[in-house]
KEPALO-588889 format. One line per 8 residues: number of its first residue (from 1); their letters; for each residue x, y, z of C-alpha. Coordinates in nm, 3 decimals. Each point is the difference from the previous one (the first is absolute). Example, Ala and Ser with C-alpha at 12.3 -4.5 7.8 and 13.67 -1.06 7.14 Angstrom:
2
1	AS	1.230,-0.450,0.780 | 0.137,0.344,-0.066
//
This chain:
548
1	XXXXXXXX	-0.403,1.199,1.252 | 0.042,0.320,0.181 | -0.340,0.172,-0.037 | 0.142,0.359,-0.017 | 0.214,-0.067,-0.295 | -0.342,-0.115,-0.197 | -0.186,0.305,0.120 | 0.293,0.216,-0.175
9	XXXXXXXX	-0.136,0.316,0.115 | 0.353,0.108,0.019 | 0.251,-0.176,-0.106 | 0.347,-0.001,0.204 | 0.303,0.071,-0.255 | 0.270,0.037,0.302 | 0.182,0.336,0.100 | -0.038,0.237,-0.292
17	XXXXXXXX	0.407,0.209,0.113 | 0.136,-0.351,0.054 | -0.134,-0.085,-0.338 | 0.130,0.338,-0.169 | 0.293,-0.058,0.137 | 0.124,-0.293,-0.173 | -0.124,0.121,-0.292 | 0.240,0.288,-0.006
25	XXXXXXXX	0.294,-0.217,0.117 | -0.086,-0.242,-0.346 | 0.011,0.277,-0.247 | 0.306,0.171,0.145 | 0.194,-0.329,-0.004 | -0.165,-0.060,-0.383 | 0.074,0.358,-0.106 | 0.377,-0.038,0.117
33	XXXXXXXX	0.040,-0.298,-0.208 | -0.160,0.212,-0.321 | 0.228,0.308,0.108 | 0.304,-0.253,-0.014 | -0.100,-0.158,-0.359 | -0.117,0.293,-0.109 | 0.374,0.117,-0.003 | 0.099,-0.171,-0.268
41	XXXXXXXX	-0.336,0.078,-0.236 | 0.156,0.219,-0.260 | -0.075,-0.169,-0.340 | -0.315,-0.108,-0.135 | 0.086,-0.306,-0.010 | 0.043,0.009,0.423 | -0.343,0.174,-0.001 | -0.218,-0.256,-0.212
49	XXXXXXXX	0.198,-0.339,0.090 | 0.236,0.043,0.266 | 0.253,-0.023,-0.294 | -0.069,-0.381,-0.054 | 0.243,-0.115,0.366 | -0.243,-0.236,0.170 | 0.034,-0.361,0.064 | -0.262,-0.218,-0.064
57	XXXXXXXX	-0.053,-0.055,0.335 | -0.019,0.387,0.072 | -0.217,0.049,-0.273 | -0.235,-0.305,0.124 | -0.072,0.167,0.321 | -0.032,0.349,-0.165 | -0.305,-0.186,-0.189 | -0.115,-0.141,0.261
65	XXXXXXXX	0.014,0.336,0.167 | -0.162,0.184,-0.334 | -0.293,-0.273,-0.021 | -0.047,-0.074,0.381 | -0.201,0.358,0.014 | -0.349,0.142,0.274 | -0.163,-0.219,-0.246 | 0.174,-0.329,0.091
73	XXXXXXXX	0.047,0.091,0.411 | -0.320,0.219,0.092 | -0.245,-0.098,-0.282 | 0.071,-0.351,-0.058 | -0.020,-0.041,0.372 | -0.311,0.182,0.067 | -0.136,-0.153,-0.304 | 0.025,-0.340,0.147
81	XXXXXXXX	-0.152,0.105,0.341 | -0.293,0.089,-0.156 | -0.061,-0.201,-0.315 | 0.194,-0.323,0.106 | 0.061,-0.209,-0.318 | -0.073,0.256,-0.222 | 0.239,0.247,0.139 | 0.273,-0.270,-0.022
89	XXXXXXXX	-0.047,0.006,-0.369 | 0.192,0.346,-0.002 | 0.297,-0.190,0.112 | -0.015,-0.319,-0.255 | -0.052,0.257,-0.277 | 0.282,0.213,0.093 | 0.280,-0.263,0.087 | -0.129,-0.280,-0.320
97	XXXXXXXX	0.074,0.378,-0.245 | 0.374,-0.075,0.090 | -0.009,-0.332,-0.231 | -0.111,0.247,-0.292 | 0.279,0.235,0.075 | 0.255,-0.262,0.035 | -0.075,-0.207,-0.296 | -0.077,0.269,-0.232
105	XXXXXXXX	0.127,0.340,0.066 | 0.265,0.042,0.256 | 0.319,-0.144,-0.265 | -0.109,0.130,-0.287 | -0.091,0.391,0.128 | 0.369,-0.016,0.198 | 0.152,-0.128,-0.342 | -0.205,0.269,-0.248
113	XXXXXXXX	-0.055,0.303,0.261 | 0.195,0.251,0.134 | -0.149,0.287,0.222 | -0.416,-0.064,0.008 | -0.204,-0.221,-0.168 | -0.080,0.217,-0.321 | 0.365,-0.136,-0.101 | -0.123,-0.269,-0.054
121	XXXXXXXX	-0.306,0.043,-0.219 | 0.151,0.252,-0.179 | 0.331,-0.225,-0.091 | -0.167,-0.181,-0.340 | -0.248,0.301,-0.033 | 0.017,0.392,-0.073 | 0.085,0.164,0.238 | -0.206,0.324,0.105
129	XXXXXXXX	-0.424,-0.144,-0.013 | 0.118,-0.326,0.200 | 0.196,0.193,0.266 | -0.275,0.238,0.028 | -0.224,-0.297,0.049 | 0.211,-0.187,0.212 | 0.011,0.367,0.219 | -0.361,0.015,0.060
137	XXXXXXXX	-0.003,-0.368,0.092 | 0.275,0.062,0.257 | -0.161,0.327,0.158 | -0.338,-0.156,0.063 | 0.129,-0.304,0.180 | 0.227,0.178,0.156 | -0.263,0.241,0.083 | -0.265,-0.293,0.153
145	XXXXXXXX	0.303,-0.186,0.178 | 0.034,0.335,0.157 | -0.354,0.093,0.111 | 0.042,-0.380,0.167 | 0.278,0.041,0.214 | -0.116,0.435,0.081 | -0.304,-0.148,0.097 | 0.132,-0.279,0.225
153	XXXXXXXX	0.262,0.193,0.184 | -0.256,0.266,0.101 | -0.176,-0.318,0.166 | 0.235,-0.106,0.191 | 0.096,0.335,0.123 | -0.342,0.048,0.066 | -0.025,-0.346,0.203 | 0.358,0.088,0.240
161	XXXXXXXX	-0.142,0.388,0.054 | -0.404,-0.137,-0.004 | -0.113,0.254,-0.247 | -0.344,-0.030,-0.065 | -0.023,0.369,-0.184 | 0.035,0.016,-0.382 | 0.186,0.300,0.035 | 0.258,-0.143,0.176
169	XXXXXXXX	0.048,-0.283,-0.181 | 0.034,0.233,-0.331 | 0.290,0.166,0.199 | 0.140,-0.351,0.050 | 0.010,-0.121,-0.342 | 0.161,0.351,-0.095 | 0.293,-0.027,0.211 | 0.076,-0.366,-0.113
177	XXXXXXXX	-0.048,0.178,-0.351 | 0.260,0.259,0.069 | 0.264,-0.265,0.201 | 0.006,-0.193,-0.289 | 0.060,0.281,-0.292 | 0.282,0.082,0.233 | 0.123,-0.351,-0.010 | 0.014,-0.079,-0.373
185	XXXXXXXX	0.148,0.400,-0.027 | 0.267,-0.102,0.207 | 0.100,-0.382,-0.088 | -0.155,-0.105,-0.300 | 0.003,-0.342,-0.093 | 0.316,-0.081,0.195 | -0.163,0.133,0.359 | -0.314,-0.171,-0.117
193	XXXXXXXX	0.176,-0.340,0.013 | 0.156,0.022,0.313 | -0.284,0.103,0.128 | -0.250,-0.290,-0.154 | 0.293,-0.280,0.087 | 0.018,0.115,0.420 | -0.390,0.081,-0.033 | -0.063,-0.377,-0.197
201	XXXXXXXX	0.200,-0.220,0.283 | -0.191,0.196,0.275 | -0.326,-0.057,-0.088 | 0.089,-0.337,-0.067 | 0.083,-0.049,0.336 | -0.264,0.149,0.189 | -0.226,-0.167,-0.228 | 0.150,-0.319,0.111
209	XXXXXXXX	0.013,0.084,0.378 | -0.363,0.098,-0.019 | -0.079,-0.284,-0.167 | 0.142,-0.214,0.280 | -0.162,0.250,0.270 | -0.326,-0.089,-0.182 | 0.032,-0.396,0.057 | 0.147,0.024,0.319
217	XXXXXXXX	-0.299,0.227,0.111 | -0.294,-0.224,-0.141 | 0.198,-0.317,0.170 | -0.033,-0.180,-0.308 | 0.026,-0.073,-0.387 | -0.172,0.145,-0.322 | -0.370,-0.198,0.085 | 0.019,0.161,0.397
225	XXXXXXXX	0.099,0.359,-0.201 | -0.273,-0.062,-0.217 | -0.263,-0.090,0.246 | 0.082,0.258,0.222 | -0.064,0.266,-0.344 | -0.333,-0.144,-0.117 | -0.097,0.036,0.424 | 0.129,0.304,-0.004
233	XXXXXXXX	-0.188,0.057,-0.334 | -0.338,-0.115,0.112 | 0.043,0.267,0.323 | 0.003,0.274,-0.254 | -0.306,0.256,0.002 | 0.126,0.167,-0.272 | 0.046,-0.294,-0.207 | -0.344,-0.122,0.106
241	XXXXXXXX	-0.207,0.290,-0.096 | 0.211,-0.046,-0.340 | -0.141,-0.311,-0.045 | 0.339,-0.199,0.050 | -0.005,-0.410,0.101 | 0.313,0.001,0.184 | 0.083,-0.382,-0.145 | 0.047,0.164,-0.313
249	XXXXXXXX	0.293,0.145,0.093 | 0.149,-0.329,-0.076 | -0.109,-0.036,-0.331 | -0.074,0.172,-0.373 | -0.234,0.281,-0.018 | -0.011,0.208,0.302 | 0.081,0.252,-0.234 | 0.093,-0.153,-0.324
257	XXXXXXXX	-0.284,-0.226,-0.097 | -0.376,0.088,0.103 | -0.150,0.120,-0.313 | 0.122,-0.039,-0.371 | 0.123,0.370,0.008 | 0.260,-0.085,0.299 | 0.141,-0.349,-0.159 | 0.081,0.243,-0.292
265	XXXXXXXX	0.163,0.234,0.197 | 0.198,-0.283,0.144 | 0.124,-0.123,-0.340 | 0.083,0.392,-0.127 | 0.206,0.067,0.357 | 0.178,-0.351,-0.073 | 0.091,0.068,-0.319 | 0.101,0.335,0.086
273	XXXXXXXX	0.233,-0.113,0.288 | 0.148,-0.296,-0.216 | 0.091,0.218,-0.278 | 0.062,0.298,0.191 | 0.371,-0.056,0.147 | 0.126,-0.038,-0.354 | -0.109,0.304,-0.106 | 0.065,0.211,0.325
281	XXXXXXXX	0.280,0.288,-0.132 | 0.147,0.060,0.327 | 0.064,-0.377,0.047 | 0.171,-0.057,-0.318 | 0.188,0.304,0.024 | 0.194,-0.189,0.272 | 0.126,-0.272,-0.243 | 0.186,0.300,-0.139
289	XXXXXXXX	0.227,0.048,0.328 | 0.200,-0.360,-0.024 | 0.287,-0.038,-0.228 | -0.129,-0.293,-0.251 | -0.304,-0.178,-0.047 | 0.112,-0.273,0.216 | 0.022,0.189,0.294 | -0.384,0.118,-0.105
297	XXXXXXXX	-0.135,-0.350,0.012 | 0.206,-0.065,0.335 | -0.178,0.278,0.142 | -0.313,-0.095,-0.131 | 0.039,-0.379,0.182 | 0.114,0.204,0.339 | -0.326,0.213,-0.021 | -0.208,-0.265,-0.116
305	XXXXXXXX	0.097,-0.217,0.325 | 0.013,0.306,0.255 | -0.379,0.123,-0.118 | -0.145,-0.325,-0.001 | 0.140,-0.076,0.336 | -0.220,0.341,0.073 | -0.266,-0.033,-0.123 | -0.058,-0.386,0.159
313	XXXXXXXX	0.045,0.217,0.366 | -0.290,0.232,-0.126 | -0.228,-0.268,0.037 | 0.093,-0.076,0.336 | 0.007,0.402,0.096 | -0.314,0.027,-0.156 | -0.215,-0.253,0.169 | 0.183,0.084,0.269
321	XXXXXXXX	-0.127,0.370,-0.025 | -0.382,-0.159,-0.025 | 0.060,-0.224,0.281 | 0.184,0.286,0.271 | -0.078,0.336,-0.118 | -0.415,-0.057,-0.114 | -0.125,0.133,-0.278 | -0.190,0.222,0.157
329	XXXXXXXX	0.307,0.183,0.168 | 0.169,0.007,-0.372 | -0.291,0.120,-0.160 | -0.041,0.301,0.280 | 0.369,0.123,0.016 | 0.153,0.237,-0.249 | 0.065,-0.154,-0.331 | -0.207,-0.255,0.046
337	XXXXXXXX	0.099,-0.372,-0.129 | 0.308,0.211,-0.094 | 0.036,0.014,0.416 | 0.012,-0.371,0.083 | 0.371,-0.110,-0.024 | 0.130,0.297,0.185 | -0.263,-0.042,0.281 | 0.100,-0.410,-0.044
345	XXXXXXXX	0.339,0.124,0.141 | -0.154,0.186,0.287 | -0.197,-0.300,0.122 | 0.318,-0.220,-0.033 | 0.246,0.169,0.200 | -0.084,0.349,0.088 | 0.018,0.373,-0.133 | 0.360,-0.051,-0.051
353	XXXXXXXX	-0.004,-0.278,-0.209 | -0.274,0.164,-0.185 | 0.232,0.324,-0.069 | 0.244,-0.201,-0.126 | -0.248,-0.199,-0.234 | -0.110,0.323,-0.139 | 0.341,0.155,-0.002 | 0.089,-0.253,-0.225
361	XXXXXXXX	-0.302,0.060,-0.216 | 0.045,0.292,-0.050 | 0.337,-0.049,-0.134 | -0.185,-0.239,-0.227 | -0.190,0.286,-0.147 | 0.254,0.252,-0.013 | 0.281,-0.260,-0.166 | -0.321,-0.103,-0.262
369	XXXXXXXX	-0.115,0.357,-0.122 | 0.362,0.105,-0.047 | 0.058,-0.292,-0.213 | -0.353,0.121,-0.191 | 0.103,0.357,-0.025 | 0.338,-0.104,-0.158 | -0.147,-0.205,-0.232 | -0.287,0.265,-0.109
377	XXXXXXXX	0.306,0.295,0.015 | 0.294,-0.207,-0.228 | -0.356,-0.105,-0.266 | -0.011,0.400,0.009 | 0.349,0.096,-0.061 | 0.104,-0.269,-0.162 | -0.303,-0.133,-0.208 | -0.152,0.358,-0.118
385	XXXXXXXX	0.233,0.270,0.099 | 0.347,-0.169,-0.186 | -0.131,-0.241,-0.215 | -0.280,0.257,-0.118 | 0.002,0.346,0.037 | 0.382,0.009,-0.029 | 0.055,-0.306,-0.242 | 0.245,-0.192,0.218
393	XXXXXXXX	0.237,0.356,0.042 | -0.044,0.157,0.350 | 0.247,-0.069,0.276 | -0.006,-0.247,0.302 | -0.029,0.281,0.206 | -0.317,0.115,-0.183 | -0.146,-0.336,0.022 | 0.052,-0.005,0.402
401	XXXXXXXX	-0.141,0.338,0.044 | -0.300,-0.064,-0.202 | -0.078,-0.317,0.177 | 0.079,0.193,0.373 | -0.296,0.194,-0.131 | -0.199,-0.263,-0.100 | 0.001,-0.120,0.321 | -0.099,0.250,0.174
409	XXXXXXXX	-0.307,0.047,-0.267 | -0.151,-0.404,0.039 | 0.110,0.039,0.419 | -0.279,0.282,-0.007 | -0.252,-0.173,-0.219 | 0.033,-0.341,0.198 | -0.046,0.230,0.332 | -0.311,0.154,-0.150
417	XXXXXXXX	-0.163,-0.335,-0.124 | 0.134,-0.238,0.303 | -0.233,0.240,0.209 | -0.279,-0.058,-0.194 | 0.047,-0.389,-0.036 | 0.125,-0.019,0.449 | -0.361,-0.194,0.076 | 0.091,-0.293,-0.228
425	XXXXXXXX	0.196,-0.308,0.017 | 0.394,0.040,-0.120 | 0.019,-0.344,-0.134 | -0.365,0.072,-0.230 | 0.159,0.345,-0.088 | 0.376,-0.185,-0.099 | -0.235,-0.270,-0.196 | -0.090,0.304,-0.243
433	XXXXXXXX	0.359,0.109,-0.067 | 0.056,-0.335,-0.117 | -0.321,-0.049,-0.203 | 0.138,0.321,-0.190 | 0.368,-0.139,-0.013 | -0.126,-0.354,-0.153 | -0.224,0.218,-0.236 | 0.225,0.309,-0.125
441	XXXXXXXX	0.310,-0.215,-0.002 | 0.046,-0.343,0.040 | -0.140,-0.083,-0.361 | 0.250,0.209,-0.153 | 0.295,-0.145,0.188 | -0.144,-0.364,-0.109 | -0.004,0.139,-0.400 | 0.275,0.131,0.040
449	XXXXXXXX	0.229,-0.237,0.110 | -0.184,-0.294,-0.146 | -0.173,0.036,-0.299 | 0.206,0.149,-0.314 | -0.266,0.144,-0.229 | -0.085,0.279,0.293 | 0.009,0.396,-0.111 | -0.021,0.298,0.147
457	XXXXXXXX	-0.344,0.034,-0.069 | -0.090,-0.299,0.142 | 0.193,0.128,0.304 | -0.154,0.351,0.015 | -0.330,-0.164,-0.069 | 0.027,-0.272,0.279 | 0.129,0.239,0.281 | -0.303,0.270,-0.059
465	XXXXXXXX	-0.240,-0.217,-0.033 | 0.116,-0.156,0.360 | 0.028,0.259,0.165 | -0.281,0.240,-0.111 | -0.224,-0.331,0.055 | 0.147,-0.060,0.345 | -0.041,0.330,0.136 | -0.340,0.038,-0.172
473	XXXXXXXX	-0.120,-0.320,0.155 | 0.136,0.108,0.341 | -0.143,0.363,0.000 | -0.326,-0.119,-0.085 | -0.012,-0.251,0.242 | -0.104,-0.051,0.404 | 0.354,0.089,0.122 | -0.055,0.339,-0.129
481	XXXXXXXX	-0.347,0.033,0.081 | -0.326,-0.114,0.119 | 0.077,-0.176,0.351 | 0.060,0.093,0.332 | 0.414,-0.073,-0.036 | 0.047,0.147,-0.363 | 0.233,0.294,-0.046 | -0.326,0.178,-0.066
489	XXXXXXXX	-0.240,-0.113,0.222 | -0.300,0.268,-0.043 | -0.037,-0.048,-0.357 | -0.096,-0.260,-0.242 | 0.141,-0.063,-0.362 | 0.102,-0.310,-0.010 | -0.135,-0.194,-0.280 | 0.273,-0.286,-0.033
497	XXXXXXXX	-0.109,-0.287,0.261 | 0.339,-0.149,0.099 | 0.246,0.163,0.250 | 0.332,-0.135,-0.233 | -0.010,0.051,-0.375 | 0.303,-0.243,-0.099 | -0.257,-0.216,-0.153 | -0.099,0.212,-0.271
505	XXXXXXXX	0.313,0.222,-0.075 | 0.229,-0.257,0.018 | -0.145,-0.168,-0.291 | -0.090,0.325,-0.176 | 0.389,0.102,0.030 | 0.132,-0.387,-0.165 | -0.265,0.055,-0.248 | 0.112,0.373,-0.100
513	XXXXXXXX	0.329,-0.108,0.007 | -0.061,-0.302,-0.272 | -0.250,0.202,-0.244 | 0.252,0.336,0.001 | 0.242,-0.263,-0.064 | -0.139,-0.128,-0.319 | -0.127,0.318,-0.121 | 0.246,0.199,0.066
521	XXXXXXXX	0.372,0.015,-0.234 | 0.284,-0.186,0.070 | 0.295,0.270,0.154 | 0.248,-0.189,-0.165 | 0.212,-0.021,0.244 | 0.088,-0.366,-0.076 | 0.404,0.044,0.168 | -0.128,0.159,0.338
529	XXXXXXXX	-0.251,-0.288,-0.028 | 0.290,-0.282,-0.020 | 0.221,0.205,0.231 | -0.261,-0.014,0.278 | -0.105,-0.368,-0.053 | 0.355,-0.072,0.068 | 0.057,0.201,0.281 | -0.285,-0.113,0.201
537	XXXXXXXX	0.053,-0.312,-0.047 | 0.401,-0.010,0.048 | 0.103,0.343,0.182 | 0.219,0.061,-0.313 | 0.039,0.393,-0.013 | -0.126,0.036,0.345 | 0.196,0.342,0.020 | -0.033,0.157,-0.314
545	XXXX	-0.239,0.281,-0.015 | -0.382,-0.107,-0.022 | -0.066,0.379,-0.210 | 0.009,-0.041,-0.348
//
């Protein structure tokens, strides 16, 4: 191993105009396909779902495009480099959530649902406290997915320009804050497809032709790219003075595992990640742009194959990362682990192929946060501002122009806090999103569609309770403060131990959900009851009006 890449005094990340370059080439070609949709954006309907025209197929690589986010390229990647095993447990958890989606969800919400998840726990329920709930759900994993992607993309900028200064990493994650308000303003959910279907099949396939770079460049299989990582591994001063054993890259607990405290954190994160997908808004939201419920479960099998097929190459890419790159050279360039699959690319095949890596992942986190922002903006509009404050009345115009706002409003907040959160891993900072979604939501969409004696106050009760315990849990814990990589890393008040607090809100939230349930009065609402059993389970009524 090349000695200079483990001093990492200053690591190489190609020809910073070359790299530019192809970045502005990407988003003009992207923002000419959101120009074109955008054209034909005029009712809400266009806005929020893309009026209901995609294929399964289309819609299956849309997914793949929403869920296949920095988190899954640049932090699942650099995860891997550095923990090994444990880092591959980001993938399993995010690719096994799929099953939950599939078998529970996808059909049901596609059958019941019409513009944003709220439709659906509102259906059996009244109307204005669940939406409101539902809203607040929506806004704050919205808000997390967001910080996530803000946070990678001003990495990878970083990486292509080597920006070490804070300052100018800020000024980073504010323009990719600013290119995509102007993206959703422009194409809404239509442009957002288009966009997530080209973006999806390209970072497929240079995911697969680095894969193949990977093999062909150790000359050998998975135990010579392994062997070559834990050498690699054992070179590390950084990891050394950390008090790493570089065989333990290989197996449970390099980061998961040495003290009681850390298994527990591993059993909250899984259970987050597990439970997570099915609650995600932005990801169900995209059941909402096929035609019928079949089409929903056909997309659902075309994601499930196309992110599994990714996630497998992350272990390769990742190992790969250890074994090539070093950790010490990740750990020293900007972004740190966040750094390793874009300077994977350079190592591989040059500063072009690396421009082109990170062109394409960049496209990753543009197509992602406009999905986010849509989502957050139509829970807005449609959720609060019509349902609400307007009781169902105001125009589809209105809606559109309060959720245009809306998005500019969350792109500013998720510029402000993906600054703050730039020093940590994407894929740890995407695992909180979902420990809120699996909290604030997913029991409600379980009672809802499942169990008949659910009421509004068990709703109401069972969303709060999530989420207030989620972000609680998360505020007061070492991602926020008290180490060297928390968003607030010169202060200390942190007095919850574990990093992921899915273990004790998700239970909280199932157990608010059942106690407001049997305290709380029956709404009586015993036809909407029968009319949603049936349409979930048959599709009957699919196009009536969900408002009641």
């Amino acid at each position: 191993m090349n000695t200079s890449i483990l001093a990492a005094e200053a690591p190489q990340t190609g020809n910073p105009i070359l790299n530019i370059s192809v970045f502005v080439a990407f988003i003009v070609v992207t923002m000419a396909v959101v120009l074109r949709a955008g054209k034909s954006t005029k009712e809400a309907s266009d806005f929020y779902t893309g009026g209901g025209s995609f294929s399964g197929r289309q819609n299956g690589l849309a997914i793949a495009g929403d869920y296949l986010s920095a988190a899954s390229f640049l932090g699942i990647v650099g995860a891997i480099a550095l923990n090994g095993y444990d880092g591959f447990l980001y993938s399993v958890g995010f690719f096994v959530a799929w099953l939950v989606a599939l078998l529970l969800v996808a059909e049901p919400l596609r059958n019941v649902g019409r513009f944003t998840m709220a439709d659906v726990l509102s259906f059996r329920l009244k109307q204005k406290p669940v939406r409101v709930a539902a809203a607040f759900g929506t806004l704050f994993v919205s808000l997390f997915y967001l910080i996530a992607q803000m946070a990678g993309a001003g990495s990878l900028v970083s990486v292509l320009l080597n920006l070490h200064d804070k300052t100018a990493q800020s000024i980073v994650v504010a323009i990719v804050g600013v290119i995509m308000i102007i993206y959703v303003l422009v194409g809404g959910m239509k442009g957002t497809t288009y966009v997530q279907m080209i973006k999806a099949v390209l970072l497929i396939l240079c995911v697969g032709i680095m894969t193949v770079l990977v093999f062909v460049s150790i000359k050998g299989g998975l135990s010579a790219l392994f062997d070559s990582a834990v050498s690699t591994h054992a070179a590390s001063e950084t990891l050394a003075k950390k008090g790493y054993e570089a065989q333990q890259l290989l197996e449970p607990g390099l980061k998961y595992g040495k003290t009681a405290t850390t298994k527990l954190d591993f059993l909250s994160l899984a259970l987050s990640l597990v439970l997570g997908t099915a609650g995600l808004p932005h990801v169900l939201m995209r059941f909402y742009t096929v035609p019928t419920a079949t089409e929903a479960r056909r997309s659902v099998t075309w994601a499930i194959v196309l992110i599994g097929a990714f996630y497998l190459m992350t272990l390769a890419l990742g190992f790969g990362a250890a074994a090539l790159v070093g950790p010490d050279t990740i750990l020293a360039a900007p972004g740190g682990a966040n750094a390793a699959a874009p300077l994977l690319a350079l190592e591989l095949w040059g500063p072009l192929f690396m421009a082109a890596i990170s062109a394409v992942a960049f496209a990753t986190v543009l197509a992602v946060v406009a999905g986010l922002a849509i989502t957050a903006s139509a829970s807005v509009a449609h959720d609060i501002y019509d349902a609400v404050l307007r009781d169902g009345q105001s125009s589809e115009e209105e809606q559109v122009r309060v959720s245009r706002i809306t998005v500019v409003v969350i792109g500013v907040a998720a510029i402000v806090l993906g600054i703050l959160a730039m020093s940590q891993n994407v894929a740890f900072l995407v695992s909180l999103a979902f420990a809120i979604a699996a909290s604030a939501n997913l029991p409600t969409i379980l009672y809802s569609l499942y169990w008949k004696r659910f009421n509004t106050t068990g709703a109401v009760a069972s969303m709060y309770t999530g989420l207030v315990a989620a972000l609680v849990l998360i505020i007061f814990s070492p991602a926020v403060s008290g180490t060297e990589t928390s968003m607030f890393s010169n202060v200390d008040f942190h007095w919850f131990p574990l990093t992921s607090p899915g273990i004790v809100s998700i239970p909280l939230a199932f157990l608010a959900g059942a106690i407001g349930a049997f305290v709380g009065k029956p709404d009586n609402l015993d036809d909407l009851q029968a009319e949603m059993e049936v349409r979930s389970l048959t599709g009957v009524g699919v196009e009536a009006a969900v408002d009641h």
